[in-house]
MIDRENVEX-337285 format. One line per 10 residues: number of its first residue (from 1); their letters; for each residue x, y, z negated of C-alpha. Coordinates in nm, 4 decimals. Example, Ala and Ser with C-alpha at 12.3 -4.5 7.8 and 13.67 -1.06 7.14 Angstrom:
# residues 2
1	as	1.2300/-0.4500/-0.7800  1.3670/-0.1060/-0.7140
***
This chain:
# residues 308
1	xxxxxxxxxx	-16.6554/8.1130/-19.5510  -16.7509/7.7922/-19.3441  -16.7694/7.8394/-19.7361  -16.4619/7.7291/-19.8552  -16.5695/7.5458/-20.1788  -16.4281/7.3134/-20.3800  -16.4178/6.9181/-20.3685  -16.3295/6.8574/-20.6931  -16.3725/6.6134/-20.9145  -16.3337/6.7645/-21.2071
11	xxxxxxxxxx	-16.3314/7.1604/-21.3507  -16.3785/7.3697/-21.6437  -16.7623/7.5159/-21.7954  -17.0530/7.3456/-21.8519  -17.1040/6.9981/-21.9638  -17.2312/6.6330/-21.8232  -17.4119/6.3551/-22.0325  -17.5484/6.0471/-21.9689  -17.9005/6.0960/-21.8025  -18.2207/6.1378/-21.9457
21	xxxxxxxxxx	-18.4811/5.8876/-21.8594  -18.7249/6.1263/-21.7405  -18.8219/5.9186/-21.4493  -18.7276/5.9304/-21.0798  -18.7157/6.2390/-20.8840  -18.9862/6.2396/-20.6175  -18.8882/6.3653/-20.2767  -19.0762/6.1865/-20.0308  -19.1528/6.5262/-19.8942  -18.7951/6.6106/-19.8853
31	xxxxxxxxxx	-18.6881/6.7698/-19.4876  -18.3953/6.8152/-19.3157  -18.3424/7.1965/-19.3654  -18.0059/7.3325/-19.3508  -17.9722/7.7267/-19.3452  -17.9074/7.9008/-19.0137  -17.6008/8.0024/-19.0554  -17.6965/8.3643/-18.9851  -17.8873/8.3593/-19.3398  -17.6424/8.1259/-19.5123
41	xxxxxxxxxx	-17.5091/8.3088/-19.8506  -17.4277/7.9720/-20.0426  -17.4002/7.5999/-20.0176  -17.4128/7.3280/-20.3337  -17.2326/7.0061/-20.2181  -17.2993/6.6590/-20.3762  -17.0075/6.5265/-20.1927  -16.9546/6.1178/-20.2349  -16.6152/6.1001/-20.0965  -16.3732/5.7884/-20.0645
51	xxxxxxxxxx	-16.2682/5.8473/-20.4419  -16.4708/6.0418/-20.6076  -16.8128/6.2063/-20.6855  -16.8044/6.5780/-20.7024  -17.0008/6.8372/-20.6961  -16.9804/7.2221/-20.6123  -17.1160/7.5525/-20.4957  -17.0764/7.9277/-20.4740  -17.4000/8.1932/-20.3654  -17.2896/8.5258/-20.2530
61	xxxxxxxxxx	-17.4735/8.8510/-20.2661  -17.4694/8.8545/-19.8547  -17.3915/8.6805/-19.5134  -16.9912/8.7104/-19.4633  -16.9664/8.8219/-19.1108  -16.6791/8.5697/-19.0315  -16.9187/8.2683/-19.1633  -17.1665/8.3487/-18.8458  -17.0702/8.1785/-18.5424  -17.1644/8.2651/-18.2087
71	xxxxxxxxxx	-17.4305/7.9883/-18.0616  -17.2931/7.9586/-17.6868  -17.4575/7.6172/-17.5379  -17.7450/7.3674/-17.6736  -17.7887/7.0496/-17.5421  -18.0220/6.7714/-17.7365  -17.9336/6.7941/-18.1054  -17.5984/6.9349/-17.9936  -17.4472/7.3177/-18.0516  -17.1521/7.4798/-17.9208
81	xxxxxxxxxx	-17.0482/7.7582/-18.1435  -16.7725/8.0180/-18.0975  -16.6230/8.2123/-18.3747  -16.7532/8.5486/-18.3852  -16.5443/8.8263/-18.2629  -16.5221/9.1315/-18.4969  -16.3417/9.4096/-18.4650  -16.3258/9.7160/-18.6301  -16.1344/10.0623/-18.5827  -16.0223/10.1614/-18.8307
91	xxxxxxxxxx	-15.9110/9.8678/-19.0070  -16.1310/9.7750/-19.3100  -15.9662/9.8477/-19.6188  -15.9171/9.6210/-19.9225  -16.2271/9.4551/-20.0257  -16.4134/9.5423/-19.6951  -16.4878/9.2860/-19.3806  -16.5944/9.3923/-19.0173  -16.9264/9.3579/-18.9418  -17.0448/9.2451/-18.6368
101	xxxxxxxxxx	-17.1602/9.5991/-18.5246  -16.7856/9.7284/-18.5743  -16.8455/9.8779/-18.9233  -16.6705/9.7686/-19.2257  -16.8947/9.6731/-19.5443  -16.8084/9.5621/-19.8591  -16.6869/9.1868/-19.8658  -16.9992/8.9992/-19.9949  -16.8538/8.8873/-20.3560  -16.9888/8.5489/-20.5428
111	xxxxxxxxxx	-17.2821/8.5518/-20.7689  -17.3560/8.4272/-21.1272  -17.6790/8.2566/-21.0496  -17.6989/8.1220/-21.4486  -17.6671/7.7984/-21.5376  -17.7288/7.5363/-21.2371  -17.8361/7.2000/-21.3613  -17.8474/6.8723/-21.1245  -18.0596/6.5663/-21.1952  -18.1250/6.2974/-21.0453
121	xxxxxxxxxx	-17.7551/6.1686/-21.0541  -17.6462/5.8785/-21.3090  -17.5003/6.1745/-21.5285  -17.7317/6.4652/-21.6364  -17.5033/6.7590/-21.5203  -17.4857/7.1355/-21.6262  -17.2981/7.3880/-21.4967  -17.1898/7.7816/-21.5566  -16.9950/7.9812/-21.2986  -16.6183/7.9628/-21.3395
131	xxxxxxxxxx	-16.4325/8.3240/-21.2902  -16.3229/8.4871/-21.1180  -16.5073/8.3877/-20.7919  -16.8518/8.2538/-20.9899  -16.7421/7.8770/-20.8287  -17.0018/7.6106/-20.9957  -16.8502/7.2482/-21.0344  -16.9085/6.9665/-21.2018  -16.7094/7.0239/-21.5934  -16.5307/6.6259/-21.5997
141	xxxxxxxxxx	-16.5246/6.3285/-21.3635  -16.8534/6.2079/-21.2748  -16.9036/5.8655/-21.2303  -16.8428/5.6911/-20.8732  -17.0631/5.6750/-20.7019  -17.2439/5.9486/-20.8816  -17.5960/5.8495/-20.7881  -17.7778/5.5623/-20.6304  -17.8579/5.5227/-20.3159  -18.2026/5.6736/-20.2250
151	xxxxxxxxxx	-18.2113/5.8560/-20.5126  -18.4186/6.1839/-20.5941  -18.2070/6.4594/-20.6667  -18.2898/6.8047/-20.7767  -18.0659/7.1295/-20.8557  -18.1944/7.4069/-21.0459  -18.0191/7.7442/-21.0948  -18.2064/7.9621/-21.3739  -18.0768/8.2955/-21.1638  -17.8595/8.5506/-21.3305
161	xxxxxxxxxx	-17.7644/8.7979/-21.0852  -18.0213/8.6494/-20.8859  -18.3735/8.4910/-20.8521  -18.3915/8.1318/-21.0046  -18.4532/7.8917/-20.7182  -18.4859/7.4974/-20.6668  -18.3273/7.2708/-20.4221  -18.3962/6.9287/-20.3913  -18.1212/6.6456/-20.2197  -18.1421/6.2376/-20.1509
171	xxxxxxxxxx	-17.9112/5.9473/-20.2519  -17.6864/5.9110/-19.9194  -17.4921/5.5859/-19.9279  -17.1432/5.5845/-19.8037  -17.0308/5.6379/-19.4570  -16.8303/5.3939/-19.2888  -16.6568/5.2992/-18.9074  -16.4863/5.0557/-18.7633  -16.4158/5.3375/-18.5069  -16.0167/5.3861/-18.5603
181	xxxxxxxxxx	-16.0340/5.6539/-18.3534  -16.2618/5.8765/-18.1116  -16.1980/5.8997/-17.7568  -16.3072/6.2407/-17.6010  -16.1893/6.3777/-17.2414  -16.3429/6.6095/-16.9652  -16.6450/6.4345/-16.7578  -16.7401/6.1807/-16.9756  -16.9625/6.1783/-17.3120  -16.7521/6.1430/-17.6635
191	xxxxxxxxxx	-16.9147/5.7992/-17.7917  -16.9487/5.7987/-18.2184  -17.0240/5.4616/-18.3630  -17.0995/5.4110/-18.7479  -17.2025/5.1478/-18.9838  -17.6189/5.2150/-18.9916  -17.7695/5.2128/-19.3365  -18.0695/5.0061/-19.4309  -18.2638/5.2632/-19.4714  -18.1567/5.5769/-19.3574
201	xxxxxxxxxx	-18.4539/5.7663/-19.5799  -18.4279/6.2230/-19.5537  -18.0474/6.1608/-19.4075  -17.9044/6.2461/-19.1026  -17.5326/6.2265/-18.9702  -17.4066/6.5742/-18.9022  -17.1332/6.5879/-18.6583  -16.8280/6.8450/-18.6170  -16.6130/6.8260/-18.3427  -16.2830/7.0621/-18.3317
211	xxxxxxxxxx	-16.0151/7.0073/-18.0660  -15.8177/7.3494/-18.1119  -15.7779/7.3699/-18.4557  -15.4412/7.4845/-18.4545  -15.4945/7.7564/-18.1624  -15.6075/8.0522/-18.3033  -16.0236/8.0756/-18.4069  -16.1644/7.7426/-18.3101  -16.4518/7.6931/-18.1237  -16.6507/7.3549/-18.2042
221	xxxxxxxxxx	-16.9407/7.1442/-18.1473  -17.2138/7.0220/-18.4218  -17.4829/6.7575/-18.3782  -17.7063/6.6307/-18.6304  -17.7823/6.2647/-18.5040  -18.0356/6.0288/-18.6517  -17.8861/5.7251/-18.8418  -17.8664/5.4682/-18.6073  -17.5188/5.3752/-18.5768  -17.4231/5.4843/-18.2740
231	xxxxxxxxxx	-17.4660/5.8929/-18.0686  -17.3026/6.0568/-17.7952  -17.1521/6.4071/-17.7548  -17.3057/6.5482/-17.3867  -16.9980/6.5696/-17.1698  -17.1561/6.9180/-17.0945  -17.0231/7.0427/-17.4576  -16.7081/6.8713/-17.4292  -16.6295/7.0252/-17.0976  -16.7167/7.3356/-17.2313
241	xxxxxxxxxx	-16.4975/7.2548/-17.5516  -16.1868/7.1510/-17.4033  -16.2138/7.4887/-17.1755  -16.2036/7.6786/-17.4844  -15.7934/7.5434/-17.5501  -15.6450/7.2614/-17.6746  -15.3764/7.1961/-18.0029  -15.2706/6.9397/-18.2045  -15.4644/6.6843/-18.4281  -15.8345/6.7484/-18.2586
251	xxxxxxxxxx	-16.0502/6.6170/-18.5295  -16.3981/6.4772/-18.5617  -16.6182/6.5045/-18.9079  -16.9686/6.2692/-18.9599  -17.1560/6.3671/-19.2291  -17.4201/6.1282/-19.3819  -17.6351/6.3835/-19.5737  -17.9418/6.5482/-19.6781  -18.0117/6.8993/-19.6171  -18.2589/7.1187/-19.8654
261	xxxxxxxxxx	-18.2746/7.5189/-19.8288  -18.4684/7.7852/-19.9789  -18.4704/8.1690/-19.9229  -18.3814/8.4315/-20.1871  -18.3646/8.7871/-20.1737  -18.0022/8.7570/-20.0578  -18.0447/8.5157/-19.8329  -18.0449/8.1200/-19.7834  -17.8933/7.9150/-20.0239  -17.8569/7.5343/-19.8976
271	xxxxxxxxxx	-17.7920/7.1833/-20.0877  -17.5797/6.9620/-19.9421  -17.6043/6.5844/-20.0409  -17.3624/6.4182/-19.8198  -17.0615/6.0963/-19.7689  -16.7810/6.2565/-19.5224  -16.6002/6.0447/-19.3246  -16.2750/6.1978/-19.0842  -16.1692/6.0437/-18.7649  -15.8765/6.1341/-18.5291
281	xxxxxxxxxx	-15.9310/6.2280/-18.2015  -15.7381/6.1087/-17.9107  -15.7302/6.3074/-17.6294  -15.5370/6.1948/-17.2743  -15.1832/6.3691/-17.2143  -15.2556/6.5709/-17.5566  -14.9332/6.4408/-17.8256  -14.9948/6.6059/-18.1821  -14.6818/6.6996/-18.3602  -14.5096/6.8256/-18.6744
291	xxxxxxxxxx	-14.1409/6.8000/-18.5692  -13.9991/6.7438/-18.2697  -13.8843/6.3633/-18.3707  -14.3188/6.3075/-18.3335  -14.2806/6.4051/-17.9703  -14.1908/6.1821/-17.6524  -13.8364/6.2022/-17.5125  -13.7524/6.5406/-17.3937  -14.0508/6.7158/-17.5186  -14.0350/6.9588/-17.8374
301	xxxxxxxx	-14.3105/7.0556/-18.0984  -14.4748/7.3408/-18.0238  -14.6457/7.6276/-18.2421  -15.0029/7.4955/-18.1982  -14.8457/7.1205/-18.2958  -14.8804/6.9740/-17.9813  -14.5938/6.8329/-17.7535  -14.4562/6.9748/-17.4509
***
């Protein structure tokens, strides 16, 4: 699963309050530490998007084999990652995945990891796992914007069907561009621009960049850029990228966020503390599409949603 949680803003199980004065959170030790993704079995998001605060997680009792990508180019704080290729003869059956060795193994099911509490935010929040898939979010609305900026955050899961473990996470303000759009093509570097905090404190801007999303398995670059206001994409990745296929509505993701991670017996679970913000992409000769009526005289839209 590039884990495919929940945004929500609102659920079912467990409970929020106003919070307990209990003093800040101190993370002045706090280091950027995502999970490789080859020992990623959950993520816990904090996510302040344009609307709302939410928050939500799932831990699994193993590494899904389609979650892995395949790391084909580094430049800088750049990656180019493939999607694994797994195949498997015969097919898995129901309930199975392919491995990446070719064997099928039982599809990695979601964990009740007891009661996860978060604190820190400007609600005291407590949450139980939701069946059937054990999904943790946050019971009603939280406030908006959930926390403060620069604020010490800590998640605590008591364990269940698994070790308790402790993550900690820091108040990201919101992520904002005057960059309409982003220009990428072949030879040059893609140029990101964003409005620089303050104080950019444990945060860093992660960066996705997708251009053939609608093409079968996409390939994609990630960066994680300090919080300056401005980075660039090496042209070497976007070559690379763009030689990988190109469909419709390329897209670009920055991330403001913290990144906590901690190791238990299943494998590395990750929190998230983080303000999205989703830019197009425009691309030179490359028209995105729905229906045909999107598309320049004479041209048609095709399967992967581009024009032709």
């Amino acid at each position: 699963m590039r884990l495919a949680l929940l945004f929500v803003a609102a659920g079912c199980g467990g409970e929020t309050a106003p919070s307990a004065d209990a003093g800040p959170i101190d993370v002045s030790d706090l280091e950027y530490r995502p999970c490789d993704p080859a020992a990623r079995v959950g993520t816990f998001r904090i996510d302040l998007a344009a609307e709302y605060t939410g928050v939500s997680g799932t831990v699994a009792e193993g590494v899904v084999p389609q979650d892995v990508p395949v790391l084909a180019d580094e430049v800088g704080e750049c990656r180019l990652w493939d999607p694994p290729s797994l195949f498997c003869d015969p097919a898995c059956e129901p309930g199975q995945t392919c491995d990446a060795d070719g064997t099928c193994i039982p599809y990695p099911a979601n964990l009740d990891v007891g009661t996860v509490t978060v604190a820190g935010l400007l609600v005291s929040l407590r949450m139980t796992p939701l069946p059937p898939a054990n999904l943790y979010t946050n019971p009603d609305p939280l406030p908006h914007p959930g926390f403060e900026p620069g604020a010490g955050i800590e998640l605590v899961a008591t364990g269940g069907d698994a070790e308790p473990f402790t993550l900690h996470g820091w108040g990201v303000s919101a992520l904002a561009s005057a960059q309409g759009e982003v220009a990428a093509d072949r030879g040059a570097a893609t140029a990101l621009a964003w409005d620089a905090p303050a104080d950019p404190g444990h945060a860093r801007v992660h960066v996705s960049l997708e251009v053939n999303r609608h093409g079968g398995p996409a390939a994609r670059i990630e960066c994680d850029a300090d919080d300056t206001g401005a980075f660039e994409i090496p042209s070497a990745l976007v070559d690379a990228l763009f030689d990988r296929g190109l469909s419709g509505f390329p897209r670009i993701v920055l991330r403001r966020r913290s990144a906590d991670s901690t190791s238990i017996a299943q494998g590395c679970v990750e929190l998230d503390v983080g303000a999205p913000l989703d830019l197009p992409v425009a691309i030179p000769g490359l028209d995105s599409c729905t229906v045909d009526d999107d598309c320049p005289a004479g041209e048609t839209c095709q399967p992967d949603l581009t024009c032709s």
